[in-house]
mmCIF file of the N, C-alpha and C atoms, coordinates in Angstrom:
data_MODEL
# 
_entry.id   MODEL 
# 
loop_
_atom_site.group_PDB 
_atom_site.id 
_atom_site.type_symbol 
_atom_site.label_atom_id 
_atom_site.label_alt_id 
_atom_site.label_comp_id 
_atom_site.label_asym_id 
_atom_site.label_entity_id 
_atom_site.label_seq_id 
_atom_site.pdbx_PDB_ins_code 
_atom_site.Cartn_x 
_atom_site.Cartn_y 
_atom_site.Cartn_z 
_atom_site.occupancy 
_atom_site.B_iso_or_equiv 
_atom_site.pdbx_formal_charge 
_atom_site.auth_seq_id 
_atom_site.auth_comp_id 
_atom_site.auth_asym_id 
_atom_site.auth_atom_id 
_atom_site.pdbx_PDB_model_num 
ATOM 1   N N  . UNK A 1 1  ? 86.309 33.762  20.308 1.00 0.00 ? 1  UNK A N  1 
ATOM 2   C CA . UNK A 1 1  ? 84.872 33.601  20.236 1.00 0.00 ? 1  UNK A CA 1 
ATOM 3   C C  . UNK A 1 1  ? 84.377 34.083  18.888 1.00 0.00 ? 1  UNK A C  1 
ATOM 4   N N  . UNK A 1 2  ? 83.122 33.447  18.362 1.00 0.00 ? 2  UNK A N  1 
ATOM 5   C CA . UNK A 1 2  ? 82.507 34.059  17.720 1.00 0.00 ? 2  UNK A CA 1 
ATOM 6   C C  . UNK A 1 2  ? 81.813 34.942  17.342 1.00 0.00 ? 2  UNK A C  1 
ATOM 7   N N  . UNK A 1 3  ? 81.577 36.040  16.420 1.00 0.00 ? 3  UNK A N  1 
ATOM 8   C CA . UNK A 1 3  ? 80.818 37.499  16.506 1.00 0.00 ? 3  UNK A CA 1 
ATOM 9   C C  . UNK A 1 3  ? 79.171 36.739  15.942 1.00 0.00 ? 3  UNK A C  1 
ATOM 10  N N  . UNK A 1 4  ? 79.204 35.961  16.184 1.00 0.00 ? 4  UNK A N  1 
ATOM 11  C CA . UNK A 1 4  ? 77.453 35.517  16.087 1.00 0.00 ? 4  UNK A CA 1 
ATOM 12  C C  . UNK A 1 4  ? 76.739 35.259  16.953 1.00 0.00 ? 4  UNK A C  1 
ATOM 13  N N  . UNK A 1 5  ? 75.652 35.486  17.548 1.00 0.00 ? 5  UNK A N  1 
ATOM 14  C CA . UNK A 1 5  ? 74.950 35.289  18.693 1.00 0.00 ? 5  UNK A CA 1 
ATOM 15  C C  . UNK A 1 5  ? 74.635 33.710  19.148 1.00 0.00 ? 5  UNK A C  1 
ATOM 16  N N  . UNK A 1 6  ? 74.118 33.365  20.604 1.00 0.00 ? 6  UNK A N  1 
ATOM 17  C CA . UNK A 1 6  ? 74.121 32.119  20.739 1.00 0.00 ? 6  UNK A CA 1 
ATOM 18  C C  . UNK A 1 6  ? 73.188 31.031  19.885 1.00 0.00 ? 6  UNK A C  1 
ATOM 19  N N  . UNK A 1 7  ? 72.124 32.411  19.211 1.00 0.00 ? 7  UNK A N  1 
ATOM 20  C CA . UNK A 1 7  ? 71.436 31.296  18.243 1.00 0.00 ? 7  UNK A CA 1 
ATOM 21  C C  . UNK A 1 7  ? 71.765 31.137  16.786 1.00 0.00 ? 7  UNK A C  1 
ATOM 22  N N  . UNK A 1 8  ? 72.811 31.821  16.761 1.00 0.00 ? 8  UNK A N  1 
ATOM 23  C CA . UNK A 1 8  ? 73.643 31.371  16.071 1.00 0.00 ? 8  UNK A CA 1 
ATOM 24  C C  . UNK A 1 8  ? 74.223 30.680  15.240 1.00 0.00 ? 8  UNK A C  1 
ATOM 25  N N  . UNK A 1 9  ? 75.164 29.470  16.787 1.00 0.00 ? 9  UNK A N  1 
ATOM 26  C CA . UNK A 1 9  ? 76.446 29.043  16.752 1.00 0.00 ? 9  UNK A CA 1 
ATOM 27  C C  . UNK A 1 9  ? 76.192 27.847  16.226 1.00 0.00 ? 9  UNK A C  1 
ATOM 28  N N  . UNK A 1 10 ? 77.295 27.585  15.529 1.00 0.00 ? 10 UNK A N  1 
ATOM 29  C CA . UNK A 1 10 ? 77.212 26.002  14.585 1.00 0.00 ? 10 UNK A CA 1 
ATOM 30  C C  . UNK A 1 10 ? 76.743 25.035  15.331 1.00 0.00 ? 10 UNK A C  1 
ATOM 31  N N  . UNK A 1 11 ? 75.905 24.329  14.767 1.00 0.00 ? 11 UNK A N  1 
ATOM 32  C CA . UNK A 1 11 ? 76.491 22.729  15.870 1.00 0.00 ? 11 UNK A CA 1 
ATOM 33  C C  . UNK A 1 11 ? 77.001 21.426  14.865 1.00 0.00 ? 11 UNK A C  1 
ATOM 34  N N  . UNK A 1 12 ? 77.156 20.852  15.434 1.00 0.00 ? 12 UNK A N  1 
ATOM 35  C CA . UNK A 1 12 ? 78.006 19.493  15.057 1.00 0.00 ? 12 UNK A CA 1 
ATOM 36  C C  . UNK A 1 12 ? 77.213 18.607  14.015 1.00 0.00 ? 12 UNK A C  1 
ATOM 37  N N  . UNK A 1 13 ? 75.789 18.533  14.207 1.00 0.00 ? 13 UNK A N  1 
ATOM 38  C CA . UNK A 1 13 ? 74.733 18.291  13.672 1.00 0.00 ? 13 UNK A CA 1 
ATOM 39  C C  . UNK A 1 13 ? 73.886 18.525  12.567 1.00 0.00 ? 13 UNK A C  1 
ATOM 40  N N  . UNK A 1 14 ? 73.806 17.834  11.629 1.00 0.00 ? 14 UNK A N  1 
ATOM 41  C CA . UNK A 1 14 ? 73.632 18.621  10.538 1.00 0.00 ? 14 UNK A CA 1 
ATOM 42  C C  . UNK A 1 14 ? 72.106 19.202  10.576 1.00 0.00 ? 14 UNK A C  1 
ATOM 43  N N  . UNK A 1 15 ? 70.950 20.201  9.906  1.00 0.00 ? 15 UNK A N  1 
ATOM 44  C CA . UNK A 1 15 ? 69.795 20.484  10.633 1.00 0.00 ? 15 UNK A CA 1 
ATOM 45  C C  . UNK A 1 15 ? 69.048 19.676  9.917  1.00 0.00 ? 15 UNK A C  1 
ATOM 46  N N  . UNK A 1 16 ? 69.035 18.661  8.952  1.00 0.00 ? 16 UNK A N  1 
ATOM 47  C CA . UNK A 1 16 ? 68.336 17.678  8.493  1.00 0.00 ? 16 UNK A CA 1 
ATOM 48  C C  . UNK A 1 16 ? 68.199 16.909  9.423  1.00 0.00 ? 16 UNK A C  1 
ATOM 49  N N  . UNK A 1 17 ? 69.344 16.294  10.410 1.00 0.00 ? 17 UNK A N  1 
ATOM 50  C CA . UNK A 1 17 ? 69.561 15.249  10.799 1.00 0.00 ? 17 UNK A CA 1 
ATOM 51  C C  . UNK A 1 17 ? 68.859 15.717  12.642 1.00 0.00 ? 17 UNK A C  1 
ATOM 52  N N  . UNK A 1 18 ? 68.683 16.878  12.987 1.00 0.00 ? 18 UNK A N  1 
ATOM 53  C CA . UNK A 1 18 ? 68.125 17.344  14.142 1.00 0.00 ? 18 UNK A CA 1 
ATOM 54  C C  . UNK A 1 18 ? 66.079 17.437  14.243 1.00 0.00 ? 18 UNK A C  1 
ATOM 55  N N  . UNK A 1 19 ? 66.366 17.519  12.780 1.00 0.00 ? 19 UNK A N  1 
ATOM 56  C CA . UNK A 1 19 ? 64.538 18.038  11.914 1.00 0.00 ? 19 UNK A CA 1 
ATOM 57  C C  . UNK A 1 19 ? 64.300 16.189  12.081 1.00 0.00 ? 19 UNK A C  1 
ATOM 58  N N  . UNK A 1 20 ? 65.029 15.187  11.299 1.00 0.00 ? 20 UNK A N  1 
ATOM 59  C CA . UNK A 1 20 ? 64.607 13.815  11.749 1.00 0.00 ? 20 UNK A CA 1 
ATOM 60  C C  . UNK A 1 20 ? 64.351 13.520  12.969 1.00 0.00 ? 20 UNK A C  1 
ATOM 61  N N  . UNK A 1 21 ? 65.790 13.888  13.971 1.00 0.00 ? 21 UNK A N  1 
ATOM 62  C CA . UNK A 1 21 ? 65.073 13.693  15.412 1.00 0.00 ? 21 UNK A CA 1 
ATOM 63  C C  . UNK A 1 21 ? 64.231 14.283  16.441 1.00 0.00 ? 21 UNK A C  1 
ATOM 64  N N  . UNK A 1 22 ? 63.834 15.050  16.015 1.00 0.00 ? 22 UNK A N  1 
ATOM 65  C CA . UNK A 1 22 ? 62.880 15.842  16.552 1.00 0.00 ? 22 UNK A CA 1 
ATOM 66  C C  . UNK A 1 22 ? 61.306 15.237  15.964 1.00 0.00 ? 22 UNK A C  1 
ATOM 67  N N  . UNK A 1 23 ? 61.075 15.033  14.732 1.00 0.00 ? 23 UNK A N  1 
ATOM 68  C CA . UNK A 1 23 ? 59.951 14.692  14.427 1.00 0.00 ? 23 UNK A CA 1 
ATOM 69  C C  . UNK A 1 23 ? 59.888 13.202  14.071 1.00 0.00 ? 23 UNK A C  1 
ATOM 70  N N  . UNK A 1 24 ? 60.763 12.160  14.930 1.00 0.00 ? 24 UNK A N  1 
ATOM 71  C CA . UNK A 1 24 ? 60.411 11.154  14.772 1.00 0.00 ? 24 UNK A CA 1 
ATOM 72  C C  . UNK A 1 24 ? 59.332 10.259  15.223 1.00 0.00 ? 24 UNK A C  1 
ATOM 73  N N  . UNK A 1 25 ? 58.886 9.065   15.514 1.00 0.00 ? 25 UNK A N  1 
ATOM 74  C CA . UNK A 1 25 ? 57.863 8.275   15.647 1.00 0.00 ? 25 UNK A CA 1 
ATOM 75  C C  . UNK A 1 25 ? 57.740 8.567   17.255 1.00 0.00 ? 25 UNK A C  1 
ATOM 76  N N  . UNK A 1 26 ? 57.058 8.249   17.968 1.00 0.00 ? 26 UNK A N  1 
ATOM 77  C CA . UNK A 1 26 ? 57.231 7.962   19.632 1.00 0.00 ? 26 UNK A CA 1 
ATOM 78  C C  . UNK A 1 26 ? 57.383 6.513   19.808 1.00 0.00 ? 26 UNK A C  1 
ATOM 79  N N  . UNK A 1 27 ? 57.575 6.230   21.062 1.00 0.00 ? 27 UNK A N  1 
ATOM 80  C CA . UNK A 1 27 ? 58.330 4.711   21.341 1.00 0.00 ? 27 UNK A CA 1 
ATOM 81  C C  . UNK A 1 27 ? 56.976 3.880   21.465 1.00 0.00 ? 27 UNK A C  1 
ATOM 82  N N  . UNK A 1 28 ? 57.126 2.916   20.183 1.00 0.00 ? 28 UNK A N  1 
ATOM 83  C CA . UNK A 1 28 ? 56.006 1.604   20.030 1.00 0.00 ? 28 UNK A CA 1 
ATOM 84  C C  . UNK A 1 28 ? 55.342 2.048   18.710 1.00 0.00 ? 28 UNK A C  1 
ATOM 85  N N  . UNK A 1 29 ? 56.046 2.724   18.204 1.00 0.00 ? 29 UNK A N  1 
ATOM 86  C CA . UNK A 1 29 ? 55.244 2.694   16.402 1.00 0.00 ? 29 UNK A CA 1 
ATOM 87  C C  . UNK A 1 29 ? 55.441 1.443   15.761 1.00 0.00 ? 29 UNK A C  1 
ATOM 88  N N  . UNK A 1 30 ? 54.360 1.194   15.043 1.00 0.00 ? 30 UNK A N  1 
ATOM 89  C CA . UNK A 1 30 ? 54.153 -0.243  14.288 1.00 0.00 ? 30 UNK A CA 1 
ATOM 90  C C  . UNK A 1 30 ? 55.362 -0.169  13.049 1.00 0.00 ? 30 UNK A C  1 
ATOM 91  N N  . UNK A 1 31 ? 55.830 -1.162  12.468 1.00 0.00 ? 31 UNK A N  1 
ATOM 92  C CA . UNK A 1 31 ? 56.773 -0.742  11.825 1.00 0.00 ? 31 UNK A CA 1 
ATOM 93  C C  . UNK A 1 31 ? 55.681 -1.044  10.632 1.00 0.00 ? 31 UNK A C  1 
ATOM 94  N N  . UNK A 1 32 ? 55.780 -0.477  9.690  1.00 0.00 ? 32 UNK A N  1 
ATOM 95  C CA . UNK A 1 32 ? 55.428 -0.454  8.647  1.00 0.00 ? 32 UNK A CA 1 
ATOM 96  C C  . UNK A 1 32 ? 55.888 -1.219  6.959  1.00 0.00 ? 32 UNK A C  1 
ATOM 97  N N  . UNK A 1 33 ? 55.340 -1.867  6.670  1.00 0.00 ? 33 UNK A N  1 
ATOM 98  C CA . UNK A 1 33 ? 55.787 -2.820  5.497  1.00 0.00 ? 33 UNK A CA 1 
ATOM 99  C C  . UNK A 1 33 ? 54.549 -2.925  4.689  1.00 0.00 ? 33 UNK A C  1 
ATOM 100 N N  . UNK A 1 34 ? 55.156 -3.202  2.989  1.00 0.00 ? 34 UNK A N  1 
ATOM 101 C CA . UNK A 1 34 ? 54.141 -3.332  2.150  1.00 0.00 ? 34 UNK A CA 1 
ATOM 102 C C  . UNK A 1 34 ? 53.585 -4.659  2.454  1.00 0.00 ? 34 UNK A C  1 
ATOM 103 N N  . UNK A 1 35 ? 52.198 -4.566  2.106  1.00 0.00 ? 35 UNK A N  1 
ATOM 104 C CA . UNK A 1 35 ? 51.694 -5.823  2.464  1.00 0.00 ? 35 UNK A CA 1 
ATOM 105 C C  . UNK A 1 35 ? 51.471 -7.143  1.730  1.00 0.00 ? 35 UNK A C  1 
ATOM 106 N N  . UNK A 1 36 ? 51.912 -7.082  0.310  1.00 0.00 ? 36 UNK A N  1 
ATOM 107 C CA . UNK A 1 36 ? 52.501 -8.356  -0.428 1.00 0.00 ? 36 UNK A CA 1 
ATOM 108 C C  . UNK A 1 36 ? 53.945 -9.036  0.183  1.00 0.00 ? 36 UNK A C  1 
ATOM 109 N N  . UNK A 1 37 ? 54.430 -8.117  0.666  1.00 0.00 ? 37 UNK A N  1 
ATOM 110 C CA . UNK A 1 37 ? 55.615 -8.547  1.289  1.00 0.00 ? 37 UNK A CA 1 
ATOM 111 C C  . UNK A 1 37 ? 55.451 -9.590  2.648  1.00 0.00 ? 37 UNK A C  1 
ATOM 112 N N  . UNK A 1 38 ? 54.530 -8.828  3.378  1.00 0.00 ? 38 UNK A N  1 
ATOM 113 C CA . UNK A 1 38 ? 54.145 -10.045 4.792  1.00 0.00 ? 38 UNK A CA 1 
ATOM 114 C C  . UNK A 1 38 ? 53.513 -10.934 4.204  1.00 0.00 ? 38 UNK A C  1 
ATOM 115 N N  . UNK A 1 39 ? 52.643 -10.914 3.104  1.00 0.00 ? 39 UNK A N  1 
ATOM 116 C CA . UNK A 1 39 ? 51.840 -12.058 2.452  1.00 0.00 ? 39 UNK A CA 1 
ATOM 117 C C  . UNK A 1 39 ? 52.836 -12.801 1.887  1.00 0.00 ? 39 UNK A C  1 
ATOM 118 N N  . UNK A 1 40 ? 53.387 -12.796 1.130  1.00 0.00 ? 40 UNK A N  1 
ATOM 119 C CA . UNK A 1 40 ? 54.738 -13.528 0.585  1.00 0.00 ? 40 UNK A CA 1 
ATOM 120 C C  . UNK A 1 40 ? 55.952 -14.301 2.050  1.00 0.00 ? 40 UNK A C  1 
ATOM 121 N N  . UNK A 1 41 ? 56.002 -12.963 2.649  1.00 0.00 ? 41 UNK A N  1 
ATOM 122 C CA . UNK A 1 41 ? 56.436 -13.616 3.723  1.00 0.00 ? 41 UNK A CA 1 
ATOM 123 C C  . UNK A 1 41 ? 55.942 -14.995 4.866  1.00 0.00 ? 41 UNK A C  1 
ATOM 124 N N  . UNK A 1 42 ? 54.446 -14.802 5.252  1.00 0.00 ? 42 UNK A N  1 
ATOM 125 C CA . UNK A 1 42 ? 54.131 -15.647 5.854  1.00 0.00 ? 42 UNK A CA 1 
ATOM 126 C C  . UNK A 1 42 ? 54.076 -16.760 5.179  1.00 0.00 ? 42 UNK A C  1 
ATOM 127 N N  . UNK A 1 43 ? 53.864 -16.824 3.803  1.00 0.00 ? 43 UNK A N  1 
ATOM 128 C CA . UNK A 1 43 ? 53.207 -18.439 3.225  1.00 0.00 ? 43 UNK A CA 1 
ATOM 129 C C  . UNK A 1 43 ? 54.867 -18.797 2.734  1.00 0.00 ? 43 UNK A C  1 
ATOM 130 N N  . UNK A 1 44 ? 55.762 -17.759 2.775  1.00 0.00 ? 44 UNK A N  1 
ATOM 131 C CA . UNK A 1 44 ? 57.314 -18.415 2.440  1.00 0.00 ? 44 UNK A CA 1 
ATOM 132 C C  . UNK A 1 44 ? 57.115 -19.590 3.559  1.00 0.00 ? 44 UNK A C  1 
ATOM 133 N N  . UNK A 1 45 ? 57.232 -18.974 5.240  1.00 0.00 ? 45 UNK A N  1 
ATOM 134 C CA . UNK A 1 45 ? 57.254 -19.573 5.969  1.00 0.00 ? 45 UNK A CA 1 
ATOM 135 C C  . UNK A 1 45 ? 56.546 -20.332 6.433  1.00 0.00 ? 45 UNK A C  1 
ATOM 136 N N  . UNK A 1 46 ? 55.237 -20.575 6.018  1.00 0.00 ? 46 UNK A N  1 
ATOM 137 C CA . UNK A 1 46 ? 54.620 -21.538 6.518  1.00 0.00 ? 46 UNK A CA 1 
ATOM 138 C C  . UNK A 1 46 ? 54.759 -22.473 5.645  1.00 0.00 ? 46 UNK A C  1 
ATOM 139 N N  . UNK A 1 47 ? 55.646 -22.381 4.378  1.00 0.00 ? 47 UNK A N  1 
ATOM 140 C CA . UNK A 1 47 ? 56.027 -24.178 3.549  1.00 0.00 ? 47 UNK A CA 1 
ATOM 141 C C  . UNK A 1 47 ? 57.038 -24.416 4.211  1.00 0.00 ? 47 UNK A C  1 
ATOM 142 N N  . UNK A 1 48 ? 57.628 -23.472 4.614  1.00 0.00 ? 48 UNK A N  1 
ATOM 143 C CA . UNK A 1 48 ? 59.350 -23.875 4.778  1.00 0.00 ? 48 UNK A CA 1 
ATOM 144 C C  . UNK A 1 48 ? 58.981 -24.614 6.259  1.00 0.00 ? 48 UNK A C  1 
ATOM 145 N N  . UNK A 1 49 ? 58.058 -24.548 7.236  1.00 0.00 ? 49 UNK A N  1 
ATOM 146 C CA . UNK A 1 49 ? 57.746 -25.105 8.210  1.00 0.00 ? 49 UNK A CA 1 
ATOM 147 C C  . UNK A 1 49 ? 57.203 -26.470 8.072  1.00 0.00 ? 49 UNK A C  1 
ATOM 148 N N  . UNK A 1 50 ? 56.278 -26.260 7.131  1.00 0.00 ? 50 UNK A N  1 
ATOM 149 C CA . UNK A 1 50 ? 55.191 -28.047 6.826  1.00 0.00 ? 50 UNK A CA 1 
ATOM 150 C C  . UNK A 1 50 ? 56.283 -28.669 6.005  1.00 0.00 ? 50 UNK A C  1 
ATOM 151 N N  . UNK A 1 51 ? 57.149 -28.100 5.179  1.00 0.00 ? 51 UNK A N  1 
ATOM 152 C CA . UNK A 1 51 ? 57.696 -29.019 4.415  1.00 0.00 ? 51 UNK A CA 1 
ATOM 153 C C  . UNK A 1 51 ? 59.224 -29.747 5.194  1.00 0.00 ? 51 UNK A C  1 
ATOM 154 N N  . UNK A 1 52 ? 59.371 -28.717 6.538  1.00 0.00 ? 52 UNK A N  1 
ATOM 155 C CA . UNK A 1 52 ? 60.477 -29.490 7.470  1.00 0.00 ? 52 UNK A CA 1 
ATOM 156 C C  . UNK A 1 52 ? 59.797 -30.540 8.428  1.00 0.00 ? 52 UNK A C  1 
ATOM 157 N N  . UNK A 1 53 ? 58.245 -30.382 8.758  1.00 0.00 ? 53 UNK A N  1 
ATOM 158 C CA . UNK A 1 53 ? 57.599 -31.572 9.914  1.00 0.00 ? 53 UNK A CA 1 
ATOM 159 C C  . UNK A 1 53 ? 57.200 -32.631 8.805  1.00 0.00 ? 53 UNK A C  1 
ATOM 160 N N  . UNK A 1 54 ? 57.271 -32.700 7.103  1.00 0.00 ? 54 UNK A N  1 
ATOM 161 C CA . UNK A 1 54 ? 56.795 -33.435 6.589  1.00 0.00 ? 54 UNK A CA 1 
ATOM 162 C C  . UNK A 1 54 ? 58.129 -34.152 6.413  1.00 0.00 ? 54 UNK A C  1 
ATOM 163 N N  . UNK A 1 55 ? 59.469 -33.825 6.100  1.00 0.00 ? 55 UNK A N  1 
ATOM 164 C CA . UNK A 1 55 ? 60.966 -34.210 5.931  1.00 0.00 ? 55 UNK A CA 1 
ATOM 165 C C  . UNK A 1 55 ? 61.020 -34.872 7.190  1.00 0.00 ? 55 UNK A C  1 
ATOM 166 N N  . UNK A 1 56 ? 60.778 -34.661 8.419  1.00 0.00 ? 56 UNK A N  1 
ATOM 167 C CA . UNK A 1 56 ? 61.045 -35.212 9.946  1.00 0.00 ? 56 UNK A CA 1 
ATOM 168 C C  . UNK A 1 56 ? 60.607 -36.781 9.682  1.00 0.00 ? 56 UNK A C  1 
ATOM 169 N N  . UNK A 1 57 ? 59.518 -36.645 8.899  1.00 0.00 ? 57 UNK A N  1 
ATOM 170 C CA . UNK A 1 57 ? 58.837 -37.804 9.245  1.00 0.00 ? 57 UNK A CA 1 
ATOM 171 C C  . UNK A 1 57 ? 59.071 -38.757 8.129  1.00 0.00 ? 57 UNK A C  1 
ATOM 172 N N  . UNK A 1 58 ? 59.623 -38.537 6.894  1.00 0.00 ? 58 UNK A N  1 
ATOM 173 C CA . UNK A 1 58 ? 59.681 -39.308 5.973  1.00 0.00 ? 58 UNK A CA 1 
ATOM 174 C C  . UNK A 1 58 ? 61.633 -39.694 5.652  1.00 0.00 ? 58 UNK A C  1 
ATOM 175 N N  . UNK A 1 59 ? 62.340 -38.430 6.818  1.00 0.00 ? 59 UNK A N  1 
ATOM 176 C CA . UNK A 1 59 ? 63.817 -38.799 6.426  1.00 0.00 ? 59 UNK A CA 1 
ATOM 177 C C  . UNK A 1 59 ? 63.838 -39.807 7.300  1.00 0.00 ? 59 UNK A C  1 
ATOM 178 N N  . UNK A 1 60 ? 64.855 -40.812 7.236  1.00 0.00 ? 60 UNK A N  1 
ATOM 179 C CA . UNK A 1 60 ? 64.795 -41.699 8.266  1.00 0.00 ? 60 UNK A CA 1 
ATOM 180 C C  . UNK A 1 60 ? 66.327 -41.925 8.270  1.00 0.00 ? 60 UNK A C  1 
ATOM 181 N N  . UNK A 1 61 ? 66.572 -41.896 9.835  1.00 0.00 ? 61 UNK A N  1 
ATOM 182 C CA . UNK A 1 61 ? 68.416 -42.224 9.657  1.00 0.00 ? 61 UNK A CA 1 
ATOM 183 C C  . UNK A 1 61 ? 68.477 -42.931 11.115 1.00 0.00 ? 61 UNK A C  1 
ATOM 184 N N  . UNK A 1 62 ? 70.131 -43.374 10.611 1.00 0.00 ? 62 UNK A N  1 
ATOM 185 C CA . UNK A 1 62 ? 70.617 -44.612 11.699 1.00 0.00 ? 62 UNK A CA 1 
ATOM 186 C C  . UNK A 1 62 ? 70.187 -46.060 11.137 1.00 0.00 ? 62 UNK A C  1 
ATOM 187 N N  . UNK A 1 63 ? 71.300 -46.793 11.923 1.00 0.00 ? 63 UNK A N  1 
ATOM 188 C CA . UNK A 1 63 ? 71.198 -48.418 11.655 1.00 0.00 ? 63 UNK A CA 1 
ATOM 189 C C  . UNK A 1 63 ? 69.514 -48.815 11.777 1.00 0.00 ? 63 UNK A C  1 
ATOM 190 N N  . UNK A 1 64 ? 69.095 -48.530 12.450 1.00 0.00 ? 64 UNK A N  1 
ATOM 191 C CA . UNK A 1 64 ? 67.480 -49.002 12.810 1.00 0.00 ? 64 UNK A CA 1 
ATOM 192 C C  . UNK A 1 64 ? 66.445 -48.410 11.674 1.00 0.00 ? 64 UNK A C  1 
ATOM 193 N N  . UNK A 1 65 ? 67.152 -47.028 10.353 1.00 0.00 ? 65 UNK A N  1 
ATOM 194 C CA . UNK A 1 65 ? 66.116 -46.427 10.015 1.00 0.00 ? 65 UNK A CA 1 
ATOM 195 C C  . UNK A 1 65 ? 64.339 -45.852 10.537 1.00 0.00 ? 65 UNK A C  1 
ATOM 196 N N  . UNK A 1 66 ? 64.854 -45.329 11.478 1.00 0.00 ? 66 UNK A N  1 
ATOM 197 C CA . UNK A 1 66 ? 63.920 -44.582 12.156 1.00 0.00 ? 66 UNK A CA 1 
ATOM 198 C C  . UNK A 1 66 ? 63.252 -43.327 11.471 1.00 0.00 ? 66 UNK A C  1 
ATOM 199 N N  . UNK A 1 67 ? 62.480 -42.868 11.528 1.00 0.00 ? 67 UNK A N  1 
ATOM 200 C CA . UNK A 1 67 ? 61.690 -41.443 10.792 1.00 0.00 ? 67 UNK A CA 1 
ATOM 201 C C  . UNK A 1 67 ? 62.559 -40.417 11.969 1.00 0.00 ? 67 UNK A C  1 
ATOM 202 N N  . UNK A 1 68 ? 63.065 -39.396 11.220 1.00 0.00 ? 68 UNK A N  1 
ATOM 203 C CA . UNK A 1 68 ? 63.903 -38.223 11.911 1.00 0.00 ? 68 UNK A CA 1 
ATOM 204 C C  . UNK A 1 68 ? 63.259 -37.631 13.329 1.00 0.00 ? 68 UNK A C  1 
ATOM 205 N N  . UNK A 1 69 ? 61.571 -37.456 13.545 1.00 0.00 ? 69 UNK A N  1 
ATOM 206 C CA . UNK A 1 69 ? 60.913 -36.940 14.028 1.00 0.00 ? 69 UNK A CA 1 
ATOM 207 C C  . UNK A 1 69 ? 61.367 -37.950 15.493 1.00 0.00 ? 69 UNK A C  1 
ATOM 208 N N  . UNK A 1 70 ? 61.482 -39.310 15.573 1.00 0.00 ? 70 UNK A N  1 
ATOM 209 C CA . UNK A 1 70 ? 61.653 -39.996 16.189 1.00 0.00 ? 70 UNK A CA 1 
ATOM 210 C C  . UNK A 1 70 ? 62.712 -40.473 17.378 1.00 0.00 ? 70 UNK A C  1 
ATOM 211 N N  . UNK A 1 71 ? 63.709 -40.099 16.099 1.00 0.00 ? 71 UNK A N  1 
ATOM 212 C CA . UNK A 1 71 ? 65.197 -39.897 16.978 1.00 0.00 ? 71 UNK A CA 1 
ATOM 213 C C  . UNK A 1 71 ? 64.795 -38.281 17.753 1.00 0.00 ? 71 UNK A C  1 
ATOM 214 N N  . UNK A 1 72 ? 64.335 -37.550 16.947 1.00 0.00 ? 72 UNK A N  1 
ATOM 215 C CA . UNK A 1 72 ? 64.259 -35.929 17.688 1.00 0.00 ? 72 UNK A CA 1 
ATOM 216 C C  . UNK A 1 72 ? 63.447 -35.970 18.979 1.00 0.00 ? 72 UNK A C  1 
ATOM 217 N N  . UNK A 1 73 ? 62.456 -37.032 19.055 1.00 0.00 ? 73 UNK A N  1 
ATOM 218 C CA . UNK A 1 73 ? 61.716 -36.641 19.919 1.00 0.00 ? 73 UNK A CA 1 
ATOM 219 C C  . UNK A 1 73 ? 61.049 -38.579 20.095 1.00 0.00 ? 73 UNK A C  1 
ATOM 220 N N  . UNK A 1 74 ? 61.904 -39.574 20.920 1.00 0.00 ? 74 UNK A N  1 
ATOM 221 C CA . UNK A 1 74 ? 61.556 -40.392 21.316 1.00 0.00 ? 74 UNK A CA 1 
ATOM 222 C C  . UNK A 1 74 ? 59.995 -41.160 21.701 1.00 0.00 ? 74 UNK A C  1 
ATOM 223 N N  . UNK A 1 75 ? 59.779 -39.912 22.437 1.00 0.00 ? 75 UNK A N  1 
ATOM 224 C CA . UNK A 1 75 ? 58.269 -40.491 22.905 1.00 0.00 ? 75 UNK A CA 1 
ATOM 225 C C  . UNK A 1 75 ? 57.000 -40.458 21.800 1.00 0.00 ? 75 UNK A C  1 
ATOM 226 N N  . UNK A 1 76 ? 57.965 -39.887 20.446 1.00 0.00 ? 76 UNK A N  1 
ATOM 227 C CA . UNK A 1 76 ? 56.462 -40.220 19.388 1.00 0.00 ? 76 UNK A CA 1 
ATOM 228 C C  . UNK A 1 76 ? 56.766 -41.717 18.628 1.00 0.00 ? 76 UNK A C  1 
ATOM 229 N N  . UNK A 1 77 ? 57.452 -42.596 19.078 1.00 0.00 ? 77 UNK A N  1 
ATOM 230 C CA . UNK A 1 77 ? 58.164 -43.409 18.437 1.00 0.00 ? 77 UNK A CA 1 
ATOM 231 C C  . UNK A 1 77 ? 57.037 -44.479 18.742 1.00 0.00 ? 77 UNK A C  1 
ATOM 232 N N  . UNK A 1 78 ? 55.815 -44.220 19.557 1.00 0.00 ? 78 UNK A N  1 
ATOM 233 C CA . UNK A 1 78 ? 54.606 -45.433 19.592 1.00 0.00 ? 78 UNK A CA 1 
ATOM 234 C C  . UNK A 1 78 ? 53.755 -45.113 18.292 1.00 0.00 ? 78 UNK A C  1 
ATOM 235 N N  . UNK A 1 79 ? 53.619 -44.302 17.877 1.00 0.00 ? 79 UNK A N  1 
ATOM 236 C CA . UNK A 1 79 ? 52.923 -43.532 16.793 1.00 0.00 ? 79 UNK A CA 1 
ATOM 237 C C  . UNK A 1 79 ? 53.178 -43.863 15.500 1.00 0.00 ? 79 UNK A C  1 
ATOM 238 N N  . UNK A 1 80 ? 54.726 -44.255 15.196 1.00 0.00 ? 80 UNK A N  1 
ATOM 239 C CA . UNK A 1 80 ? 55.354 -44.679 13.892 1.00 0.00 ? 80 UNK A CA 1 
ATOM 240 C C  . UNK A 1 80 ? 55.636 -46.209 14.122 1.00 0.00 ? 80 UNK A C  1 
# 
C-alpha cells in the first residue's frame, strides 16, 4: 500500500482530462460554429442542389433521349 492518504491516491486520469469532464456542456448544447462558415456552407449547398435539379432536366440519356429527371421519376414525363 501506499503511505498517502485516500485523497491522495493516483488515478489513471490525467486532472486536465477529469477538470474537462466535469465542466463540460449538459446534454443538447448547440454546437457552435463561426458564422461565415454556415453562410458559405448553406449557399455551397444550395448551388450544388439547383445546379443538380437544373442537370436532371437538361442531361438527357437513353435511346429515346429523355431529360434525366424523367427516367428518375416517370410521372413528370407529361410536363417535358
Amino acid at each position: 500500500m501506499s503511505d498517502r492518504g485516500p485523497e491522495q491516491e493516483e488515478s489513471i486520469f490525467r486532472k486536465a482530462a477529469l477538470e474537462h469532464y466535469v465542466n463540460r456542456g449538459s446534454a443538447g448544447d448547440v454546437m457552435r460554429m463561426k458564422n461565415r462558415w454556415s453562410n458559405a456552407g448553406f449557399w455551397i449547398l444550395l448551388a450544388l442542389f439547383a445546379g443538380g435539379l437544373v442537370a436532371s432536366v437538361l442531361v438527357t440519356v437513353g435511346p429515346t433521349q429523355e431529360p434525366l429527371i424523367v427516367v428518375l421519376f416517370p410521372a413528370l414525363g407529361r410536363f417535358f
